[in-house]
N, C-alpha and C positions, 0 to 999 in steps of 0.2 A: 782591442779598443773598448774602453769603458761605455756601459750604455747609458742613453740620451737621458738626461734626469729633466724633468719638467723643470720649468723656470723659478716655482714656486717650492721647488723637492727644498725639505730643510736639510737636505742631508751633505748637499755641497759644502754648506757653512761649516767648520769644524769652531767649532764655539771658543773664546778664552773664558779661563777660568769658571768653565761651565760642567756640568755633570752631564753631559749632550746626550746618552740615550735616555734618561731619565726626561731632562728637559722638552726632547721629542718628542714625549709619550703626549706633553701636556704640555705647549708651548704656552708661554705668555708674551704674545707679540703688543709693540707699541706702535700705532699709525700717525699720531698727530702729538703736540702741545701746544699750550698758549699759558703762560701764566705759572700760576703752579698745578697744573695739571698737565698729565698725558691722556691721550686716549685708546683703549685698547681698541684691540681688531674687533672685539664683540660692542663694539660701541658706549663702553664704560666709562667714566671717568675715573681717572687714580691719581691721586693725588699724590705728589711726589716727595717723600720725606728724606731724600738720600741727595738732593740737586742734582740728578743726572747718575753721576759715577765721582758725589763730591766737585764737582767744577759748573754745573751751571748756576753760581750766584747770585744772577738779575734776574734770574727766573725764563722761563722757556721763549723763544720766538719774539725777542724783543723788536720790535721797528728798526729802529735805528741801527742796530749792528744788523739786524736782513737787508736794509739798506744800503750799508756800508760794503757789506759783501757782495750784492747785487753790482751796484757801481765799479766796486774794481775790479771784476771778474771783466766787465765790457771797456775797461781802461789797459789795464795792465795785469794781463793774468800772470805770470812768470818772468821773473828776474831774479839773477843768479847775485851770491853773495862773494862771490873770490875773485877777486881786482877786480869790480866791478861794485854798479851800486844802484839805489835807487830810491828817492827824497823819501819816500815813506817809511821805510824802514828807517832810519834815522829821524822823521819824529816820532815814531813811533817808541824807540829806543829812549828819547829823551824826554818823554811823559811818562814810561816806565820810571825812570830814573828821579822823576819827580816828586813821584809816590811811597819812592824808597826810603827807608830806614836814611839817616844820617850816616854820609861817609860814602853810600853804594849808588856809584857815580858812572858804573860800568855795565853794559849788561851784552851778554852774549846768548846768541838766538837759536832755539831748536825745535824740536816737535812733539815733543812729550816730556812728561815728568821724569821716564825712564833716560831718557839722554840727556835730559837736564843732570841726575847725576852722573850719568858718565863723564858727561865733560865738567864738573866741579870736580870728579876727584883726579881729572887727567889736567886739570889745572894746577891743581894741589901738587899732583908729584912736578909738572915741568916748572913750577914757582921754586921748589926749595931747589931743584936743580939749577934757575937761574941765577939765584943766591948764591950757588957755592956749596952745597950740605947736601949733593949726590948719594947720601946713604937715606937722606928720609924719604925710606920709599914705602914703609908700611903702613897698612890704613886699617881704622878703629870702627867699628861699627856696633851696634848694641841689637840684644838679642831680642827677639820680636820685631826688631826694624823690618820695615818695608820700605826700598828704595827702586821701584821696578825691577823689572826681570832681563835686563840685558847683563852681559856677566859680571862686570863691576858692581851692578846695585846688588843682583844677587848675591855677592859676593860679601856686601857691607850686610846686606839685608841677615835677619834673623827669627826667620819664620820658614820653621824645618820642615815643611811638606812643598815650600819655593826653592829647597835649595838640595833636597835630596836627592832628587833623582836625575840632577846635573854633575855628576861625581864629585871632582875636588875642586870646581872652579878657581880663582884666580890664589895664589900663593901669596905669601906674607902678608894676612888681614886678619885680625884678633876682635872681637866683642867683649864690650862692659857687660855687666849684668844689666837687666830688664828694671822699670820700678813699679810692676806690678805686685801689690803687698795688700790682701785679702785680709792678712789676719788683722794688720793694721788699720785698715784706709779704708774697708767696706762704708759703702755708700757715701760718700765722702761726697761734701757740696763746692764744686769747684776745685783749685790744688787741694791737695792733701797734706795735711798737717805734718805726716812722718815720713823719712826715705828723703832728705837732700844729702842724706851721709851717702847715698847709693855712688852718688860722683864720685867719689875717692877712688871706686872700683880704679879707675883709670890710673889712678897711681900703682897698682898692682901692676898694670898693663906697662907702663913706663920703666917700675923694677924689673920684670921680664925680659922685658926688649931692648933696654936701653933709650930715652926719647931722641939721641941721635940716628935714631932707625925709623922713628915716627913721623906720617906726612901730616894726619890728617885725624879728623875724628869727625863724623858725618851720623847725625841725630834729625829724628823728627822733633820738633817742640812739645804735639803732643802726637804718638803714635795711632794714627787713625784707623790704618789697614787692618792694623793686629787685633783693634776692637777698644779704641779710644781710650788707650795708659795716659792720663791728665799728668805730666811732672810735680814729683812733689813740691811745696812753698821751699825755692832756696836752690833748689838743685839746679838748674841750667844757668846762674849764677856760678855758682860754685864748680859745675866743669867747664867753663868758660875761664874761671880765673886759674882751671889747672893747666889745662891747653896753653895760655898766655905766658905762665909759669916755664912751658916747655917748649916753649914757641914751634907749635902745635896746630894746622891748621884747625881754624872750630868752621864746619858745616852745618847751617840748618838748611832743612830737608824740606821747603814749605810751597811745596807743589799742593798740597792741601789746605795748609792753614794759612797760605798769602791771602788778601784780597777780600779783607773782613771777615772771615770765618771766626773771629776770638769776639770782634768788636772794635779791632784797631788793622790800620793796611795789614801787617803784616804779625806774626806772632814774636819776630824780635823786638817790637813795637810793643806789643803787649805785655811781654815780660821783662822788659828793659835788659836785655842780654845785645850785645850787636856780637855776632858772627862777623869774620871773616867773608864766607861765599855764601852765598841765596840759592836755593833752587827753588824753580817754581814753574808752572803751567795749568793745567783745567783751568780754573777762573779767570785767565791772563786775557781769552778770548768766552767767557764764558759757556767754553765748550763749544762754542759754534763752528771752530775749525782745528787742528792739530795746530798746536803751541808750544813752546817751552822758552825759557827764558833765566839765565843765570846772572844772578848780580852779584860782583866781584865789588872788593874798595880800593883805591887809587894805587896803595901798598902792592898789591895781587898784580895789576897792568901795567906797573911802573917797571915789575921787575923783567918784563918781555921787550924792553927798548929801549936794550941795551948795544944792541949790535947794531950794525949798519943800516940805512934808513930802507934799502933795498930789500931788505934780506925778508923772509914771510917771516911775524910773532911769535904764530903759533900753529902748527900742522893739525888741527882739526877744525872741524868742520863738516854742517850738511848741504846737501844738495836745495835744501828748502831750508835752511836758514834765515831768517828774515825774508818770507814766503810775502811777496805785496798782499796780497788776499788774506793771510793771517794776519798781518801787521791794520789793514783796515779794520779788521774785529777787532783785533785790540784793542785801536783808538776808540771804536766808538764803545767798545763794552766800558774803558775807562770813562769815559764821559758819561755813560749809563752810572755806574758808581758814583761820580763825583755829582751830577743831575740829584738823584734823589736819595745821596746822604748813605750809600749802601757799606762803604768802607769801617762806619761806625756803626751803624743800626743793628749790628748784635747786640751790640753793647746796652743800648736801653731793653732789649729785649731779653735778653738774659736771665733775669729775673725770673720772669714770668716763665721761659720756659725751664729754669731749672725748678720751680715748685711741680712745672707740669711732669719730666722726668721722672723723681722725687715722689711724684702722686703712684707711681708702678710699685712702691714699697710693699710686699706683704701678698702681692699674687703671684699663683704657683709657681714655682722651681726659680725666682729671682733670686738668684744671691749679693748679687752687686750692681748700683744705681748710679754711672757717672755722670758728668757735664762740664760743662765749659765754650764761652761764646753761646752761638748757635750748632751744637754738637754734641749728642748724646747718645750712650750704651746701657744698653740691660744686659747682663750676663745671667745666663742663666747652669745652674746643676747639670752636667752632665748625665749624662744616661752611661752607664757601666757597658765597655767596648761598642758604642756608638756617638763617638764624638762628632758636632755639629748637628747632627741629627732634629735636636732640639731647635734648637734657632731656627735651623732650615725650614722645620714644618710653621714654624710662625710664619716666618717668610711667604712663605705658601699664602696659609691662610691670609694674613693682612694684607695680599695682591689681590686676591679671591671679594676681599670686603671693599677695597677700593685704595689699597695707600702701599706706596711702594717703598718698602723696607731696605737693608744692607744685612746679609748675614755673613756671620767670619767666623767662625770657626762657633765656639757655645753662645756669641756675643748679634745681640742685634745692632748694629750703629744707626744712628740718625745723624742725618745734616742735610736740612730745608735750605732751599733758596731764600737768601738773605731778604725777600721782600714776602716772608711770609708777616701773614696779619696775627693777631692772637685768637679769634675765629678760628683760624685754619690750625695754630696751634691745639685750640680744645679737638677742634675736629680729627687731630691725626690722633692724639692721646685716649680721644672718642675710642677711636676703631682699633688701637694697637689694645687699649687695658681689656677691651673687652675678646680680642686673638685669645689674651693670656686666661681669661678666665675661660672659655671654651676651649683650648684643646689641651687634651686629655694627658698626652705623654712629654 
């Protein structure tokens, strides 16, 4: 029998994507938010540059969605989604549906970004299957992707320290190349000028396989996880028109970039590209509760009802599916957006925060300045067999001075909640330039 750990022992928690004894030595606990701040346990304020984990977009502890969750927690805490139903999930679904791109008129309900793609690509294969083209079962993925960690996204994903030490995960899935291009494209303000030839990649991948083997091709818009790869000017165009070319599902991956992260709802919005299927979740309920949420177009749901009116669509599905309690954060986080302009307000802000970005030019070990939306990376020089190393300890410190960072791999990410002021933009770029000038290695 294991012995009794105090209530408060950190050692129960086995951490995700944590460096846990490291972490333990020197925890950085969060007790409270309001705003764009957290507050630590030592009674700090920090200011939050990251939204959460990328998803809280209206900013922390809004009223109205603590309200909304409040109330239906004392209404209706639990309703199941299979033969059964319940009003709110269904307007929920069709406010979603509102917001959507042109054409995605469907939306199917989960609880993370990470089952968001599972079920987009387990759509993808049983769509060509209801077609008739039972051989396209192979699915595309590009390197650097991050599409969660259940074995499918793994699987598409392409960030080799996510995928190594699961042995051979799922069979027949191939990767484009990446469009991350230094020599070309350093510090590059918004898309990059060079790299929309990188799409063709895909036509290697069609030589290879044959595209009567292909389900699917499943992209971030802009790769956020790996350390914010902005697509070059042209390219998600241009594999969008190869995919169509090879009637080819195209997936975007927009569990991060939905919900005004660019300046516009969603990132196919923003780069005038439409996909096939949507993923999305964090921002859907701004984090407030477990979400996800797949939007398909009429094409995709048409092709599941074909058979008898009896018979089930489609055999997946979760237990919290269109969860009432999630579906209330929904609503009111979308009416939070739609209230005070959040869908767009990157977009006038942009500006300003890519000169702020932009202003990191020239201190120590930056090699690379990106942005786009409200969304920015400093890369930084490696350290000779200590990678992340660098980043990490900025991280540190800029927790340390009050503002909370994203570190991935040599790369710091940014991404504020959408209702940051330009105050709080000087004040994060305040304390991050000044990380970079004080530490040492």
């Amino acid at each position: 029998m294991s012995a009794k750990l105090a209530t408060n022992d950190l050692e129960a928690f086995w951490m995700p994507f944590t460096a846990n004894r490291q972490y333990k030595k020197a925890p950085r606990l969060l007790v409270s938010a309001e705003g764009m701040y957290y507050t630590a346990s030592d009674g700090r304020r920090v200011l939050d540059g990251t939204a959460g984990l990328w998803c809280v977009n209206a900013g922390h502890c809004r009223p109205k969605i603590v309200e909304a969750v409040r109330k239906q927690v004392g209404q209706l805490d639990y309703a199941g989604s299979f033969q059964m139903g319940h009003p709110i999930a269904f307007e929920c679904a069709s406010k979603l549906v509102n917001v959507a791109p042109e054409g995605f008129n469907h939306v199917f309900f989960t609880n993370s970004g990470s089952e968001s793609v599972e079920t987009a690509l387990k759509i993808a294969l049983a769509y060509h299957r209801a077609k008739g083209n039972a051989s396209k079962t192979r699915l595309i993925g590009r390197e650097r992707g991050y599409h969660g960690v259940n074995f499918g996204g793994t699987s598409v994903g392409g960030i080799p320290n996510n995928r190594k030490w699961f042995g051979a995960l799922l069979s027949g899935v191939d990767h484009i190349r990446h469009t991350h291009d230094l020599a070309r494209n350093a510090f590059s303000r918004g898309e990059p000028e060079h790299g929309a030839e990188f799409a063709d990649d895909l036509e290697r991948l069609v030589a290879l396989h044959d595209a009567s083997t292909i389900a699917a091709v499943i992209v971030e818009p802009v790769a956020c996880s790996t350390g914010v790869l902005v697509p070059p000017k042209g390219y998600l165009k241009r594999l969008a028109a190869i995919c169509a070319k090879h009637d080819i599902l195209l997936i975007f991956d927009e569990v991060i970039t939905a919900f005004g992260r660019l300046g516009a709802p969603f990132a196919a919005d923003y780069f005038g590209v439409s996909p096939d299927i949507i993923t999305t979740a964090k921002g859907v309920t701004n984090g407030t509760i477990p979400m996800g949420a797949v939007f398909v177009k009429a094409k995709i749901r048409e092709a599941f009802l074909q058979g008898p009116e009896e018979v089930i669509d489609l055999f997946h599905g979760y237990t919290y599916s269109g969860h009432p309690v999630a579906c209330a954060a929904c609503i009111a986080t979308l009416e939070t957006y739609k209230e005070e302009g959040l869908l767009t307000r990157a977009a006038e802000l942009a500006p300003y925060w890519q000169e702020a970005v932009h202003s990191l030019k020239g201190l120590p070990h930056v090699i690379d300045l990106r942005n786009i939306g409200l969304i920015g990376a400093i890369e930084f020089e490696p350290i000779p067999d200590a990678p992340g190393k660098r980043a990490h300890a900025r991280f540190v410190e800029a927790f340390n001075r009050g503002l909370l960072t994203r570190a991935t791999g040599d790369i710091i990410a940014l991404s504020p909640p959408l209702i940051i002021e330009k105050r709080e933009i000087d004040q994060l770029f305040d304390i991050f330039s000044g990380v970079l000038k004080s530490v040492a290695d």
